[in-house]
FINU-786378 format. One record per residue: residue number from 1; residue in three letters; x, y, z of N, C-alpha, C in turn. Coordinates in Angstrom, 3 decimals. Layout:
N
n,res,n_px,n_py,n_pz,ca_px,ca_py,ca_pz,c_px,c_py,c_pz
NUM,ALA,X,Y,Z,X,Y,Z,X,Y,Z $
...
END
This chain:
239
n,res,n_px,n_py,n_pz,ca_px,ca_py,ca_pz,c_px,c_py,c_pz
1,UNK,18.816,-10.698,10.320,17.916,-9.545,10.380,16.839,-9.794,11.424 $
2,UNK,16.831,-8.715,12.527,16.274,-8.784,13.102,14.294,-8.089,12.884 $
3,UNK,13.404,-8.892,12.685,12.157,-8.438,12.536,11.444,-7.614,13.197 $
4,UNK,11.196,-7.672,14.497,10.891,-6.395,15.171,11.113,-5.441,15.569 $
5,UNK,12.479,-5.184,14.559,13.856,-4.159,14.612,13.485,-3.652,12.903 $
6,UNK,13.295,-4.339,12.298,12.839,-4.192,11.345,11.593,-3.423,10.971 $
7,UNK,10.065,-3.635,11.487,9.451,-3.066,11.418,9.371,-2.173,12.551 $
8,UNK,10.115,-1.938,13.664,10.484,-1.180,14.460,10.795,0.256,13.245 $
9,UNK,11.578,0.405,12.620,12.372,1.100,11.759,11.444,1.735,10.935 $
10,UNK,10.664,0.876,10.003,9.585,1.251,9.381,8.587,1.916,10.124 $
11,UNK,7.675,1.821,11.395,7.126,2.753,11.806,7.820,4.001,11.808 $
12,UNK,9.065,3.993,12.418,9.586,5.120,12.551,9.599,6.300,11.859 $
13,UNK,9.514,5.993,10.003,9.110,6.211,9.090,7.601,6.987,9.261 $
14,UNK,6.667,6.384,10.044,5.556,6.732,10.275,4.339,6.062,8.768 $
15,UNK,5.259,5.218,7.645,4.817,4.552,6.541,4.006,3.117,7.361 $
16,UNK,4.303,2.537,7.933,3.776,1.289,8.110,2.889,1.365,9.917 $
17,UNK,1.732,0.614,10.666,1.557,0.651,11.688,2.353,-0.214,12.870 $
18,UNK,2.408,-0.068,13.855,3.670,-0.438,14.705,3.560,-1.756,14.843 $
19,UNK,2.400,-2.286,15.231,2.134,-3.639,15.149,2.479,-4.438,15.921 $
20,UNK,2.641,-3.592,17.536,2.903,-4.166,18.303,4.248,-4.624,18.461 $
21,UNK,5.495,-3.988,17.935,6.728,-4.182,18.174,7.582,-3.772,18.767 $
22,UNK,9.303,-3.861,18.341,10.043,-2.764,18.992,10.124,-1.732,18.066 $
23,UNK,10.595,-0.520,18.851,11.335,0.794,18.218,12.345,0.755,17.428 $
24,UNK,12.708,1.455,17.272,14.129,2.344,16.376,14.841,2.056,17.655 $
25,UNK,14.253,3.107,18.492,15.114,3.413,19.909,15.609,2.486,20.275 $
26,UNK,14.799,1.637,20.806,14.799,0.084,21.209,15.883,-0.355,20.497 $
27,UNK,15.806,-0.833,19.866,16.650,-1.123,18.956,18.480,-0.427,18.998 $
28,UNK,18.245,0.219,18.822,19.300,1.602,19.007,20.250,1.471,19.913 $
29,UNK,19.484,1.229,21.456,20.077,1.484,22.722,20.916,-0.550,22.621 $
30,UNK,20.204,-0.927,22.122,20.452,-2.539,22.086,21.901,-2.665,21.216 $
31,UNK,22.221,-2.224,20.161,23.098,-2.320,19.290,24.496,-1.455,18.812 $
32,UNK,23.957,-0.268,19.371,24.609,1.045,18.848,26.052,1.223,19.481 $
33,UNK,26.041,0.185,20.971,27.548,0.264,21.352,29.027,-0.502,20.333 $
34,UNK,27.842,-1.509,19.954,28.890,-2.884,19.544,29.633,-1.999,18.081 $
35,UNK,29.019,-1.385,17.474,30.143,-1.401,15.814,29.257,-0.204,14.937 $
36,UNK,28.914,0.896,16.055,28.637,2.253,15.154,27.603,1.918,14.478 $
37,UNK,27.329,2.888,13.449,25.944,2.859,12.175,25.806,1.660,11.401 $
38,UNK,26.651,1.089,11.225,26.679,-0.284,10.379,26.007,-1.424,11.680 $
39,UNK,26.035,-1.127,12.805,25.413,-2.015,13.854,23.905,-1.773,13.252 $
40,UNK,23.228,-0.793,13.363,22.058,-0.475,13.376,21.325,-1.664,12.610 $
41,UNK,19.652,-2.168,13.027,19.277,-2.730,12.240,18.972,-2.198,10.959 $
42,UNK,18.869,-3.579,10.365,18.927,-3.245,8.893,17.847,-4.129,7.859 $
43,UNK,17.402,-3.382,6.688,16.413,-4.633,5.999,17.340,-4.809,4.645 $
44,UNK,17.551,-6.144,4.075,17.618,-6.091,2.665,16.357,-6.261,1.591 $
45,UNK,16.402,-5.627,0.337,15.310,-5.887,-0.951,16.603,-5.370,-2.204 $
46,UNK,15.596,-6.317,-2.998,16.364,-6.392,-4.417,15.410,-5.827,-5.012 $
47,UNK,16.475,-4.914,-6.393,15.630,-4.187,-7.607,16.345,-4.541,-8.399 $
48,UNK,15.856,-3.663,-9.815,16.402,-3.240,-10.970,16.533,-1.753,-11.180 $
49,UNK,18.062,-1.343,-11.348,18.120,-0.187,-11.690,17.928,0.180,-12.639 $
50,UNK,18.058,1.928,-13.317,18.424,2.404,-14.430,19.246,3.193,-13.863 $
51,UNK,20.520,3.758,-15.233,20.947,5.133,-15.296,19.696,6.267,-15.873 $
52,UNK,19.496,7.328,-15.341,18.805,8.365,-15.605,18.804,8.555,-16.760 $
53,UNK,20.208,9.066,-17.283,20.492,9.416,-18.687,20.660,8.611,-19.946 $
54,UNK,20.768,6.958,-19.536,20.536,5.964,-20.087,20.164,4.794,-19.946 $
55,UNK,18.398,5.011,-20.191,17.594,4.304,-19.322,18.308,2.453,-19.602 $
56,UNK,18.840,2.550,-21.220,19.367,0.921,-21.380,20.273,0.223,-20.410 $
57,UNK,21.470,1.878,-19.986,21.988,0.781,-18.506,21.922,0.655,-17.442 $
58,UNK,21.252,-1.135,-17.413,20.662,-1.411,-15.909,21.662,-2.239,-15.206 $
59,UNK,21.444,-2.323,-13.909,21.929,-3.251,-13.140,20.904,-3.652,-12.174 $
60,UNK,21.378,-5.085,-11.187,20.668,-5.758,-10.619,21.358,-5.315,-9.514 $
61,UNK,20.417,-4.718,-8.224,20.808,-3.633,-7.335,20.634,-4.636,-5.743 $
62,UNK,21.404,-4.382,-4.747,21.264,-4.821,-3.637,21.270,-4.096,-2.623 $
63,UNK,20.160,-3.785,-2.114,19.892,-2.808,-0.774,19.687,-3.334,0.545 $
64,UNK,20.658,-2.685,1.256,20.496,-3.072,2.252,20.568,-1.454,3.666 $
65,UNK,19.361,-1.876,4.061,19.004,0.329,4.736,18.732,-0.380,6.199 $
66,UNK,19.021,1.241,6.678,18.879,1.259,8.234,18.381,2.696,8.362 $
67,UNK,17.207,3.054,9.616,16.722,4.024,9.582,17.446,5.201,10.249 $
68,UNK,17.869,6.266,9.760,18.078,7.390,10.232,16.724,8.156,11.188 $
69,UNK,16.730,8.390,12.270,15.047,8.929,12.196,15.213,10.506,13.024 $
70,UNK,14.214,11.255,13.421,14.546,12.259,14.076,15.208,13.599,13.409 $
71,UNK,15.001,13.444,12.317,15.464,14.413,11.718,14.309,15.508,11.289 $
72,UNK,14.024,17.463,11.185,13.382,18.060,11.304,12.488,17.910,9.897 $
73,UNK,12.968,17.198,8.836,11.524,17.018,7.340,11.708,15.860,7.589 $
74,UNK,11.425,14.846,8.719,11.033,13.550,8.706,12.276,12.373,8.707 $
75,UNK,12.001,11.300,8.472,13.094,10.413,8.936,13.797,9.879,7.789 $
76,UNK,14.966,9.595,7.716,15.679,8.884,6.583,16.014,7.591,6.477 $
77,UNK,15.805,6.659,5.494,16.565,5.583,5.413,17.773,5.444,4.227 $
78,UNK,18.710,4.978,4.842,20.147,5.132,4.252,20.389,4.209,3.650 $
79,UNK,20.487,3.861,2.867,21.139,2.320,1.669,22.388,2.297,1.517 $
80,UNK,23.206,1.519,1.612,24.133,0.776,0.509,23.965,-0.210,-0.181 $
81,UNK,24.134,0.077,-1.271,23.840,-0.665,-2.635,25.274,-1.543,-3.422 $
82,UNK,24.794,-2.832,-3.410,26.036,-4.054,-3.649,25.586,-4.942,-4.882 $
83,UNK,26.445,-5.491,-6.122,26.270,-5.473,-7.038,25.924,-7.332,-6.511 $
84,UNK,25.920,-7.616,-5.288,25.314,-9.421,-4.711,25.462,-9.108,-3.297 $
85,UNK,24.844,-10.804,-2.845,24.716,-10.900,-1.040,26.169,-11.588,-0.706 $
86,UNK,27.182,-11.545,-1.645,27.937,-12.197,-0.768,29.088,-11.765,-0.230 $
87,UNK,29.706,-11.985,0.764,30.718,-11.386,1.699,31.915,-10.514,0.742 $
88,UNK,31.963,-10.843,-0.409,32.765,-9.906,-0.879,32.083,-9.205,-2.234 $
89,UNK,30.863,-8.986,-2.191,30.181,-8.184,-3.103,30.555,-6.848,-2.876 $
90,UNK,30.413,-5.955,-4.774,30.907,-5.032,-4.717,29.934,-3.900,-4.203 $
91,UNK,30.609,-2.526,-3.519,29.744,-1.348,-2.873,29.752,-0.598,-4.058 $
92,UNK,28.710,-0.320,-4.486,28.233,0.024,-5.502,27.739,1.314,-5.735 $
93,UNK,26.997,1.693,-4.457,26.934,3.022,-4.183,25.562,2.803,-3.013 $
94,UNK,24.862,4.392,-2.851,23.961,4.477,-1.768,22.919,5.001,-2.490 $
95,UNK,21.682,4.924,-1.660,19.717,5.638,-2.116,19.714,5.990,-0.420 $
96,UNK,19.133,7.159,-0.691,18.553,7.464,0.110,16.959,7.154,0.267 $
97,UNK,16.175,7.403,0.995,14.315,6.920,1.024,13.831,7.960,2.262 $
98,UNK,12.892,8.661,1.553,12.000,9.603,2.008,10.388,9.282,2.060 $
99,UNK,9.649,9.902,2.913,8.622,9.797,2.327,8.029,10.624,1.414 $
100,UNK,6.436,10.166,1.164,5.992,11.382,0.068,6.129,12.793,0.553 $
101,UNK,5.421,12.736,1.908,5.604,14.296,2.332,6.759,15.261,2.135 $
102,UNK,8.025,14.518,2.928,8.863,15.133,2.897,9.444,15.243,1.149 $
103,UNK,9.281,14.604,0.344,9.440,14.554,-1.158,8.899,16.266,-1.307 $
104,UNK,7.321,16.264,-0.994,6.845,17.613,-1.389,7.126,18.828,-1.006 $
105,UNK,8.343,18.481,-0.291,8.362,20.107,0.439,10.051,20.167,0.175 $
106,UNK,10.733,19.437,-0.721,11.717,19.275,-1.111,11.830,20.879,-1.852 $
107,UNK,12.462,21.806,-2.130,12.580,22.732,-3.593,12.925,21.918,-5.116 $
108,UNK,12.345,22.827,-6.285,12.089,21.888,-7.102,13.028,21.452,-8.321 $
109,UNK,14.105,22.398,-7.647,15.287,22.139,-8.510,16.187,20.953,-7.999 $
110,UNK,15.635,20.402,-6.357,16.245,19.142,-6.072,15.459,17.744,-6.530 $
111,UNK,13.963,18.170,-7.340,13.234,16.905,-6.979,14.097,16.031,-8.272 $
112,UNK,14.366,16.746,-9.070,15.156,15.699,-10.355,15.750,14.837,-9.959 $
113,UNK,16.334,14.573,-8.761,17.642,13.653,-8.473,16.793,12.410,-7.759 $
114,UNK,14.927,12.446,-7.464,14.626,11.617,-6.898,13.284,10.924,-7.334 $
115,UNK,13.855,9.657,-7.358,12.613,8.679,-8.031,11.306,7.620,-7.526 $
116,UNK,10.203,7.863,-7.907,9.336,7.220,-7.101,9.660,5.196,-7.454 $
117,UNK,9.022,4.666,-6.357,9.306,3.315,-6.695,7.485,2.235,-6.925 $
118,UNK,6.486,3.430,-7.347,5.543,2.960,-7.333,5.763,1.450,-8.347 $
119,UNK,5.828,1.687,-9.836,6.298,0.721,-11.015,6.883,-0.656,-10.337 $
120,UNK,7.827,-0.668,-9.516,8.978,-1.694,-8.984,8.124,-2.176,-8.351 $
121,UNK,7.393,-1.339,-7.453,6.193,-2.370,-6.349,5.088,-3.555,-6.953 $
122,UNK,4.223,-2.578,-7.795,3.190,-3.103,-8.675,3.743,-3.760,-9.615 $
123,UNK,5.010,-3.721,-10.257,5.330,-4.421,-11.633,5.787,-5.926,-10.923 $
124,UNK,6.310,-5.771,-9.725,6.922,-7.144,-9.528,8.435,-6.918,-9.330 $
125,UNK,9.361,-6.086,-10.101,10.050,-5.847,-9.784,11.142,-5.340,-8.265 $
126,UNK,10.900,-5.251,-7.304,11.265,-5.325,-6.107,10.655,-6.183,-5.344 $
127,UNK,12.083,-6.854,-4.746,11.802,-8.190,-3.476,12.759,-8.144,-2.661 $
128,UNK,12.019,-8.660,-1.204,12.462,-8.800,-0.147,12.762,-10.472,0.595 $
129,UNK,13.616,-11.155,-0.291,14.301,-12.288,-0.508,13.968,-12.946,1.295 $
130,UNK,14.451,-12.302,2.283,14.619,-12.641,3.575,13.203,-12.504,4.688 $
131,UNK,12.322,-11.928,3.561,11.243,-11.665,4.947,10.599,-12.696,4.515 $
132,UNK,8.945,-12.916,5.077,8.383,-13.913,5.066,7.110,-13.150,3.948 $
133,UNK,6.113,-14.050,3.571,5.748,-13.338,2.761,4.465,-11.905,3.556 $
134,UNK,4.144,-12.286,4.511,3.312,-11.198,4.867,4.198,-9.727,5.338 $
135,UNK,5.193,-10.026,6.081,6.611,-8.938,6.009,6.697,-8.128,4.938 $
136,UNK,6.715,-9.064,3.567,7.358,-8.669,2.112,6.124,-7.814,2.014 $
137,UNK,4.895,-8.069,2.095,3.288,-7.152,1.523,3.784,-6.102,2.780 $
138,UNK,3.636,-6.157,3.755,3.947,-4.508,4.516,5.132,-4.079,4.233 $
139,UNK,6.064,-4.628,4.061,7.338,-3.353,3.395,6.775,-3.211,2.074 $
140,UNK,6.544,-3.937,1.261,5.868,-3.193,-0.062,5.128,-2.586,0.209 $
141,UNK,4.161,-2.234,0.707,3.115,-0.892,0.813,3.691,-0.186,1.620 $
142,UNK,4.652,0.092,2.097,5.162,1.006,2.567,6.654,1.675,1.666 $
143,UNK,7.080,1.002,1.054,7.999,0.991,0.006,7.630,1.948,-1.250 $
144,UNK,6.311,1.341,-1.498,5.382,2.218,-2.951,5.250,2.978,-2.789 $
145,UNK,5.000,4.115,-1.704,5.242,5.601,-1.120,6.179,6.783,-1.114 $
146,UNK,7.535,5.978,-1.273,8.455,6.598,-1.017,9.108,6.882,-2.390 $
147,UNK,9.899,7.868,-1.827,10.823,8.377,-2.847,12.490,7.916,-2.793 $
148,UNK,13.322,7.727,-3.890,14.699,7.247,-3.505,15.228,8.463,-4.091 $
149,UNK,16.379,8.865,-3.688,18.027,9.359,-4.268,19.281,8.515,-4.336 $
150,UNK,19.732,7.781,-5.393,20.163,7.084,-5.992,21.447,7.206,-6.386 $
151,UNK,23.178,7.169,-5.822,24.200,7.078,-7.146,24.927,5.859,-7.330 $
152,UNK,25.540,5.524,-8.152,26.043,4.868,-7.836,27.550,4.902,-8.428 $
153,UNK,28.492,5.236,-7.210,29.554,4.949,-7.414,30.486,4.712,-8.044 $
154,UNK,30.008,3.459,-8.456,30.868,2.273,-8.866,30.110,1.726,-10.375 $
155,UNK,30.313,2.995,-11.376,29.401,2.735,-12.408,29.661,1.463,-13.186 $
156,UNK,30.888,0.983,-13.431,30.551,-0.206,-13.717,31.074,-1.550,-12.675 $
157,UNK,30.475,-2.475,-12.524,30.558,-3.186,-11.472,32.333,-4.182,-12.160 $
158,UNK,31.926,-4.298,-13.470,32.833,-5.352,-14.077,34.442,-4.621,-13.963 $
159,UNK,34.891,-3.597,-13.737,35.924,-2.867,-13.559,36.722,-3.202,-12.137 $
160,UNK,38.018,-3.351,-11.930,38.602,-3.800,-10.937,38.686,-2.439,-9.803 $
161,UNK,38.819,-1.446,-10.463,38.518,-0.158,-9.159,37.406,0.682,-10.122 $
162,UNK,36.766,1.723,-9.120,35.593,2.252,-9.323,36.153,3.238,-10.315 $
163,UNK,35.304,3.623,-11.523,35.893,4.406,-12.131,35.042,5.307,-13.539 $
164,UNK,35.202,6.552,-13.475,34.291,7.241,-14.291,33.823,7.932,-12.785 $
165,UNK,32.660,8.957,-13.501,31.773,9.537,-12.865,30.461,8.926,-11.819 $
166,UNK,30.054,9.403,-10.714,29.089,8.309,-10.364,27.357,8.454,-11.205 $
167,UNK,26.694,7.601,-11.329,25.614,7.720,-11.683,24.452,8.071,-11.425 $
168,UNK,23.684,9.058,-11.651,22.573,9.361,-10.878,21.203,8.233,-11.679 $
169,UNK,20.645,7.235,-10.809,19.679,6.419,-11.210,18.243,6.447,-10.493 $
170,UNK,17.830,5.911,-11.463,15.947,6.320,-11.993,15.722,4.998,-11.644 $
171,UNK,14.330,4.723,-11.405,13.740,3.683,-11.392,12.909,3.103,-12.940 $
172,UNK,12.641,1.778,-12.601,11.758,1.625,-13.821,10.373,2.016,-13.688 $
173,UNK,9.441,2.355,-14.411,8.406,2.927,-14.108,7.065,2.806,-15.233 $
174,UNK,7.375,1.338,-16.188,6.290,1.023,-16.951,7.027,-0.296,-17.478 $
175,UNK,5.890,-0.932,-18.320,6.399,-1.914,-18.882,6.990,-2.123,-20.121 $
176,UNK,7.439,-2.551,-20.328,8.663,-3.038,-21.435,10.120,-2.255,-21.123 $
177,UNK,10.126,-1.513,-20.122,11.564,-1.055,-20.093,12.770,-1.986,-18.673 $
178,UNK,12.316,-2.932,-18.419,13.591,-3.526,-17.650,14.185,-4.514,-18.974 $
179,UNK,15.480,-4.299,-18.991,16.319,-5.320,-19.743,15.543,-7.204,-19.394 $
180,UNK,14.981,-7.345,-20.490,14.388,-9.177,-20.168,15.591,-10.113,-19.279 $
181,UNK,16.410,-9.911,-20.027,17.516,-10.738,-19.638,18.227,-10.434,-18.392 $
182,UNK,18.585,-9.535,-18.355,18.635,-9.102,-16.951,17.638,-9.352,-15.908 $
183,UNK,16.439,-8.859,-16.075,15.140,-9.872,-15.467,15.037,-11.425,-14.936 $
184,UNK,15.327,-11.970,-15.973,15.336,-13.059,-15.872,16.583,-14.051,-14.732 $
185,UNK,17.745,-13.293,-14.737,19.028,-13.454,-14.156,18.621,-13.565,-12.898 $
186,UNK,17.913,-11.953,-12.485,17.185,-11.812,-11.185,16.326,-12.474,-10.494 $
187,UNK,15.421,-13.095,-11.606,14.467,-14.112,-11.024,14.764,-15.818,-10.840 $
188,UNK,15.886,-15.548,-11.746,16.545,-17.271,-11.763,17.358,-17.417,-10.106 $
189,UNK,18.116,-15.992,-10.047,19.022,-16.338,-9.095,17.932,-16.107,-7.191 $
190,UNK,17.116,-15.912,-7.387,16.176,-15.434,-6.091,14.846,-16.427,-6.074 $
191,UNK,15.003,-17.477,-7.624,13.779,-18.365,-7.575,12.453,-17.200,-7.331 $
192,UNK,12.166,-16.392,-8.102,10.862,-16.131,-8.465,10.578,-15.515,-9.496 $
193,UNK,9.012,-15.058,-9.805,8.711,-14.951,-11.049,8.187,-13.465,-11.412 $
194,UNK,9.006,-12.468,-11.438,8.515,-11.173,-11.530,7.041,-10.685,-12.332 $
195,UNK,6.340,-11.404,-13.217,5.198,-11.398,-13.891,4.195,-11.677,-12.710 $
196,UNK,4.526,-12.795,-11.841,3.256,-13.670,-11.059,3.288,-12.520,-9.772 $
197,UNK,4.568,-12.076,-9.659,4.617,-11.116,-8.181,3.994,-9.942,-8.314 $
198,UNK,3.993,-9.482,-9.920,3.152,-8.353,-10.235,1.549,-8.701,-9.945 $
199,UNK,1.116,-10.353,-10.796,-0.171,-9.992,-10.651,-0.907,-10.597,-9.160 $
200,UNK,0.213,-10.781,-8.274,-0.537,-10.552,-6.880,-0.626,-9.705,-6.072 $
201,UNK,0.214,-8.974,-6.423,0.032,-7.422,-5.696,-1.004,-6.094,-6.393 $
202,UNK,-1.070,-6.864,-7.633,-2.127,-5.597,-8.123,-3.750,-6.119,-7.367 $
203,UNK,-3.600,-7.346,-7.163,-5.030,-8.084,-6.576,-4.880,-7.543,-4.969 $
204,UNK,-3.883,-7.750,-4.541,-3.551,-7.347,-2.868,-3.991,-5.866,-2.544 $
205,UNK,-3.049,-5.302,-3.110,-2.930,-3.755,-3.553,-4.304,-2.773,-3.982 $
206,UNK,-5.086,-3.711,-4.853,-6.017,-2.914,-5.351,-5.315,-1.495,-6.422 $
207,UNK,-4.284,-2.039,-7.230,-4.182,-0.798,-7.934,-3.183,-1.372,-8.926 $
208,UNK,-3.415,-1.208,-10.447,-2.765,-1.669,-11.650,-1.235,-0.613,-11.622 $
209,UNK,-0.646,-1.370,-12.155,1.293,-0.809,-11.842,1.275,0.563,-13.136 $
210,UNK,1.441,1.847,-12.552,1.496,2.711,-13.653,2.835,2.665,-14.652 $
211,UNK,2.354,3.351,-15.948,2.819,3.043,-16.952,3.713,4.691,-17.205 $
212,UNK,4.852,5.183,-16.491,5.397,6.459,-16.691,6.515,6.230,-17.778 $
213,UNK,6.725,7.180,-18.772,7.735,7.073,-19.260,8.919,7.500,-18.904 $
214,UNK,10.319,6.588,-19.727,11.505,7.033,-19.078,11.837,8.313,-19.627 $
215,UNK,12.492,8.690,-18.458,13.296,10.383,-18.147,13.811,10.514,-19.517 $
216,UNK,13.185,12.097,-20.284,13.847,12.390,-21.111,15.275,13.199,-20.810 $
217,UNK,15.679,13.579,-19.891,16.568,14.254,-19.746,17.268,14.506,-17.959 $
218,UNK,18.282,14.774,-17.702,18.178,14.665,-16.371,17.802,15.820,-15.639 $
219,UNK,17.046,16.595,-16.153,16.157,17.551,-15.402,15.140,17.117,-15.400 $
220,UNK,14.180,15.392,-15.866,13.222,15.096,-15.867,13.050,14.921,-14.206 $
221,UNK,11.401,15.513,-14.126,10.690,15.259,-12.769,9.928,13.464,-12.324 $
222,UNK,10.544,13.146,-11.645,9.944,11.930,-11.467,8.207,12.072,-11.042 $
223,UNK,7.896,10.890,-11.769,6.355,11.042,-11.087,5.894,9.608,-11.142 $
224,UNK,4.860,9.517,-10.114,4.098,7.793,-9.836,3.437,7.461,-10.169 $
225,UNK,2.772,7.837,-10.886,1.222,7.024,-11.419,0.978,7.594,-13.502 $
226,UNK,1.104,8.785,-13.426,1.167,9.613,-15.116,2.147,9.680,-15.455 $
227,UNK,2.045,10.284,-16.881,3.257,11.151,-17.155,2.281,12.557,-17.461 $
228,UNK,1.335,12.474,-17.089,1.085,14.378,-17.354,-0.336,14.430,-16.363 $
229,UNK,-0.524,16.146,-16.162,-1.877,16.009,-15.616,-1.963,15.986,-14.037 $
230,UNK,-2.755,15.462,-13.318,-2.901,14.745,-11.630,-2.188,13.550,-11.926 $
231,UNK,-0.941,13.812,-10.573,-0.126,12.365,-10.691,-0.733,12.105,-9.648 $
232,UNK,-2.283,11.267,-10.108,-2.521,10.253,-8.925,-3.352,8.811,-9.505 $
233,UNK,-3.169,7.920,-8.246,-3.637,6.295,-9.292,-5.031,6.556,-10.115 $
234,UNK,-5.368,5.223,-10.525,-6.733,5.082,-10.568,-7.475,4.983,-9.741 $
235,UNK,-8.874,5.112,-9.723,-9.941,4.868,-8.913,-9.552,3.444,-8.253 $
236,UNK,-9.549,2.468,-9.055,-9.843,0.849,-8.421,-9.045,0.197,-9.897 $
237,UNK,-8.815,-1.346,-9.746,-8.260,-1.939,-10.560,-8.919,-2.384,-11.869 $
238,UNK,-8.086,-2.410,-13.047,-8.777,-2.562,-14.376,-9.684,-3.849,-14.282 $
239,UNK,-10.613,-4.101,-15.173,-11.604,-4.990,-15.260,-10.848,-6.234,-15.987 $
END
């Protein structure tokens, strides 16, 4: 992974400042002959999923996006999602990533299908295994912004071909709802400690990880910070 291809991408977004790097373009004109869209640079980060409709089944998610940009409601980043990093991990399915803006001007019978990732940022739950750690704090604040669209495919990973319906998935979005054990899998196999990653980013961040409840239904509206009222943070961090 290339880094200044990387946050090249993320400006593009217009989420993060340029920082003195390369472009998208840049980037683009450099790569785009050798092997199509899959050339494009690319970032990986790890989560925890949910199914929408059943917040109990999770999986341990592998993203790996490249920026779409130039498009007329703003720029896209494209995921494929793999059930591991290794050469024959399964494709699991794709997220799309928007920003907030373009989220708001979405119509509102599409916003159901898309979930904020504030919770994953602040809880600890999402990491960026390959960057360094000041990398990992600017894609996270630029990450906590956005909105995903989520299926996945390949609903269960343990099945030899893909099979059933695909899944439309939610993020986690308070505490006590990621599977422990599953948690733990995640943090054993990436060597870190999802509790300690939470409480340095709420100190970094300046803002305690909101507490939303899971989707009652799949017409539930995702939201980042409440579950009712102004969905917006707190003032400053708890005492």
């Amino acid at each position: 992974m290339d880094r200044r291809e990387l946050f090249g991408a993320l400006t593009a977004l217009g989420v993060v400042p340029a920082c003195g790097i390369g472009s998208e373009a840049s980037a683009a004109a450099d790569h785009g002959k050798a092997g199509g869209p899959t050339s494009a640079p690319h970032f990986h980060f790890c989560g925890i999923h949910m199914a929408k409709t059943n917040p109990k089944l999770q999986f341990i998610t592998q993203h790996f996006c490249a920026a779409h940009t130039g498009g007329p409601d703003g720029d896209v980043f494209q995921c494929t999602l793999y059930d591991g990093t290794g050469k024959n991990a399964k494709l699991i399915g794709v997220e799309y990533l928007i920003s907030d803006a373009a989220y708001r001007k979405l119509p509102e019978a599409e916003k159901k299908y898309w979930h904020a990732h504030t919770y994953e940022v602040l809880g600890g739950g999402l990491i960026a295994p390959e960057m360094s750690p000041e990398e990992e704090k600017t894609f996270m604040k630029a990450v906590m912004t956005l909105w995903g669209k989520a299926w996945h495919t390949w609903p269960d990973p343990s099945t030899a071909v893909p099979m059933g319906e695909p899944l439309l998935i939610w993020s986690l979005m308070g505490p006590g709802q990621v599977d422990p054990e599953l948690e733990a899998k995640r943090d054993k196999e990436f060597k870190v400690d999802t509790k300690k990653i939470s409480a340095a980013r709420v100190k970094e961040f300046g803002q305690q990880p909101p507490n939303v409840a899971v989707p009652k239904d799949i017409n539930t509206i995702g939201r980042q910070w409440t579950n009712e009222g102004d969905d917006k943070p707190p003032t400053g961090p708890k005492k």
